[in-house]
N, C-alpha and C positions, 0 to 999 in steps of 0.2 A: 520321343517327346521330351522336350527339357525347357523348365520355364514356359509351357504352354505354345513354344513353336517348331516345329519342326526343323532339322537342318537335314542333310545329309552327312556323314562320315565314309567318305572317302579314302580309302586306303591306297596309297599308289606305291610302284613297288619303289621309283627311281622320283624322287622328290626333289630334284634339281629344279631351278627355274629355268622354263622357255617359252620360246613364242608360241610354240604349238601344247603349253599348257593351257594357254587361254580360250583354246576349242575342244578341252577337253570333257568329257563324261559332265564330271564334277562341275566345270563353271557353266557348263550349258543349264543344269540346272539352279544354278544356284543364280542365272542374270535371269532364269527362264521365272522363279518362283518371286526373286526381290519386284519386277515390273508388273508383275501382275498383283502384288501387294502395293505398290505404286498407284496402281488404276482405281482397282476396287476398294481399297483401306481410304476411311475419311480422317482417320489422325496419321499425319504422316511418320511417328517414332515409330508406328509398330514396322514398316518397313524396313527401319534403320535397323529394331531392335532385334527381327530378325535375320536381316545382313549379315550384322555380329554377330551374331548365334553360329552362323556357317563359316567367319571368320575365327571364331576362335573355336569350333571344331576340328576345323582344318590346322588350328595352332597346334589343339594340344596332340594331331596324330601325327604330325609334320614338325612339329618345334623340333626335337631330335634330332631330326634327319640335317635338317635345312633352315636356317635363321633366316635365308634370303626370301622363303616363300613367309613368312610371315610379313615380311616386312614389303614386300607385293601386295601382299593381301589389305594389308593397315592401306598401302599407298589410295589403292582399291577403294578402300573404306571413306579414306579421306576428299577422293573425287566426287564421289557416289551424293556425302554429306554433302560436300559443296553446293552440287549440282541442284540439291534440294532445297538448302536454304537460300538459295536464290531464286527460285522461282517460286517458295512461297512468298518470299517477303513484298511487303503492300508498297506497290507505287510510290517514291518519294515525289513525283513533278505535281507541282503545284498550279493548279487551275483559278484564273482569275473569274470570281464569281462578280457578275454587273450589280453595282450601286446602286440602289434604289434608295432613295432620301423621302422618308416617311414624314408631312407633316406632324408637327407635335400638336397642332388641335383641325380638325378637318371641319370646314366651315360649313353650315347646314346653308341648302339652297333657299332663297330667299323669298317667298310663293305668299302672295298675296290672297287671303280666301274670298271666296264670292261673296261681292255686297249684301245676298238679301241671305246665304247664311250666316253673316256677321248680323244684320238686322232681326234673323229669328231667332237667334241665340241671347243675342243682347236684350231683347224686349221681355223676353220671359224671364231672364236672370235680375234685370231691374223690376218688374212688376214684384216679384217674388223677395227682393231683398228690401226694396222701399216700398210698402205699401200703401203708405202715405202721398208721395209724389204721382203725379199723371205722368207716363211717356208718351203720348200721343205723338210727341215731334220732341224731340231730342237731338243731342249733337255727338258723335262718339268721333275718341279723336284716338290714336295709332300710333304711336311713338314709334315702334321698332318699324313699321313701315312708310312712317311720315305723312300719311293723309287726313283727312277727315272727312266725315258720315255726318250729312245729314238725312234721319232718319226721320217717316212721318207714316204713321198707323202699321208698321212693321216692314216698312218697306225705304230702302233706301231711293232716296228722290234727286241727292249731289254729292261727289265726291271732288276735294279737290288736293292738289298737293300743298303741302306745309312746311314750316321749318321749325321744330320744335331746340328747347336751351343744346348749347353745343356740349356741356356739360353734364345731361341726363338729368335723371328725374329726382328729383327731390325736394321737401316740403321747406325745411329750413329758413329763415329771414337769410337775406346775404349768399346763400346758398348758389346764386345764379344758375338755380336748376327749374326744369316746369315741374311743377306739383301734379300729382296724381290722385285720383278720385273722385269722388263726384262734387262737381260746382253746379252754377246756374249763369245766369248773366244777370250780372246787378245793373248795369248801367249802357247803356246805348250808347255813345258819344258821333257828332261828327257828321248829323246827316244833310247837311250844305256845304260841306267840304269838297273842293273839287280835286278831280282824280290825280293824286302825286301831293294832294296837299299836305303842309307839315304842321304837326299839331304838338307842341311843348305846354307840360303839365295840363294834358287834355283842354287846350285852347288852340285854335286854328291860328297860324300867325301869318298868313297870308302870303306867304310864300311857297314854292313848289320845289322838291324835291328831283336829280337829274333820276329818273328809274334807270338801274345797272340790269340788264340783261343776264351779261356775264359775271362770271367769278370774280368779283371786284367789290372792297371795301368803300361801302361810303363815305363822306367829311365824319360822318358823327352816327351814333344808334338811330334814323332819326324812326319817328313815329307817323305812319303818314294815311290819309283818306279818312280813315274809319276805327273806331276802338267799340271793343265790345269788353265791357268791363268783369273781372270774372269774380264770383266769390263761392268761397269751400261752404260746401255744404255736412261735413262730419267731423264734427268735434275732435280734437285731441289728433287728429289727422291733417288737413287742410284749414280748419278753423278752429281761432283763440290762440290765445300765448303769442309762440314765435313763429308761429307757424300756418297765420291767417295767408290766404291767396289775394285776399280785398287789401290786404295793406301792405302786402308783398307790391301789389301793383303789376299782378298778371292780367295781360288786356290778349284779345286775340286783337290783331291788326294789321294795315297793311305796309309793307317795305319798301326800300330803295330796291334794294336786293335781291333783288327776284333773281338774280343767277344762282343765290344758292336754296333754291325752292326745294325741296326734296327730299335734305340732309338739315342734320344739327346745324344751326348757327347762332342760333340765340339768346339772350343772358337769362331765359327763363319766360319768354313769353310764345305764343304763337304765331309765327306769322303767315301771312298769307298774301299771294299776288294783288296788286290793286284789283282788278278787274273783280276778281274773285273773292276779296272781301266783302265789295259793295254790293254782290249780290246776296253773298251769305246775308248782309244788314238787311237785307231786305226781307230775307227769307223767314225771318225768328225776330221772337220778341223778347222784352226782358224776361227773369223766370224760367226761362227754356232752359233745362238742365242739360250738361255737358259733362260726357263721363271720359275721361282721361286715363289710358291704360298703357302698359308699358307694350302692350302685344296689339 
């Protein structure tokens, strides 16, 4: 035992090298015990390490004799090492792994909730925060999904599509945003107006408007059929300073433009289909509170 492995010390009488040393006694053992330290050993030096052990045993009996069998032996050693570090060493071929291009924000799907749980949700959130105001019939309007609710003893009774500012929501004068929170309807405008008709500074001017189906700008903003005039109902929010809805001159109404019913287009007001203005007018009175949310 030396150094904790065992070799053999072979004594031979005629230490010459030959071919027929390499099936002899000694290397039968000594390829017989390195392979099977090969198999079973999990770090590969200790097989190396005891290799050498049996190389330079056989050095120091045979160095004397014979410089040639050392120098067999190292050659020995040096194939052995080869043979090793190449078959542990890790794959260098490089594998092309497939691109996958992660968006940087993943869009949330766009789901519209049922009318009448927007209707029971809303009626008990306004009874509970205005206690003052009736909702018996109210108007709730959807920014992020563009519609509006009308709403009458907690049950949705019309929905229809809108186009609220292209600009989003915002209370500001100049702002060309729609304001958010709760109004009412101060003013009615418009109810002999016929359908497409054009109304500047809420007076009908007797002429009609071409209605655009499609995604197409009209001559001018124009105003047309029906205005429902809107005013804030909460202080320091929608009403007073700069930031009144009544003098902002937010009208829900109806457009040229009906092609872009659905989506943002407006400098701040609501608009809505002719058809489907002049029903709304019909449907509500001044007073009727209109609650405006961005969801």
């Amino acid at each position: 035992m030396k150094n904790g492995f065992l070799y053999n010390k072979i004594v031979t009488k005629d230490a010459t090298p030959s071919p027929l040393r390499w099936g002899s006694r000694h290397w039968q053992l000594i390829r017989r015990n390195f392979f099977i330290y090969c198999i079973f050993s999990l770090d590969p030096r200790y097989p190396l390490r005891y290799f050498w052990e049996g190389v330079r045993g056989s050095y120091f009996i045979h160095y004397s004799k014979s410089p040639l069998l050392l120098k067999k032996n190292l050659q020995t050693l040096v194939a052995f090492s080869f043979l090793i570090i190449l078959f542990s060493c890790k794959s260098t071929k490089v594998t092309k792994q497939p691109v996958v291009n992660i968006p940087e924000e993943i869009e949330k799907l766009k789901v519209e909730p049922a009318p009448e749980t927007i209707a029971n949700f809303l009626s008990e959130y306004l009874n509970l925060k205005y206690k003052e105001i009736s909702f018996k019939k109210y108007i709730y309007v959807s920014v992020k999904h563009q519609r509006l609710y009308l709403i009458v003893n907690d049950s949705t009774i019309r929905k229809y599509s809108i186009s609220t500012a292209k600009k989003g929501i915002g209370n500001k004068m100049g702002s060309n945003k729609t304001p958010h929170g709760l109004h009412s309807i101060k003013r009615k405008i418009g109810s002999d107006v016929p359908f497409g008709g054009i109304l500047e500074s809420r007076v009908y001017t007797g002429k009609k408007a071409q209605i655009l189906t499609q995604k197409k700008n009209a001559k001018r903003d124009y105003v047309t059929t029906r205005i429902m005039w809107l005013q804030g109902e909460e202080p320091g929010i929608n009403k007073g300073r700069n930031m009144d809805s009544y003098n902002r001159y937010i009208y829900i109404h109806g457009t040229p433009e009906e092609g872009f019913i659905g989506e943002p287009a407006s400098h701040g007001c609501i608009r809505m289909k002719n058809k489907d203005v002049i029903e709304l007018y019909s449907l509500v009175d001044e007073g009727t509170p209109i609650l405006i949310l961005k969801y």
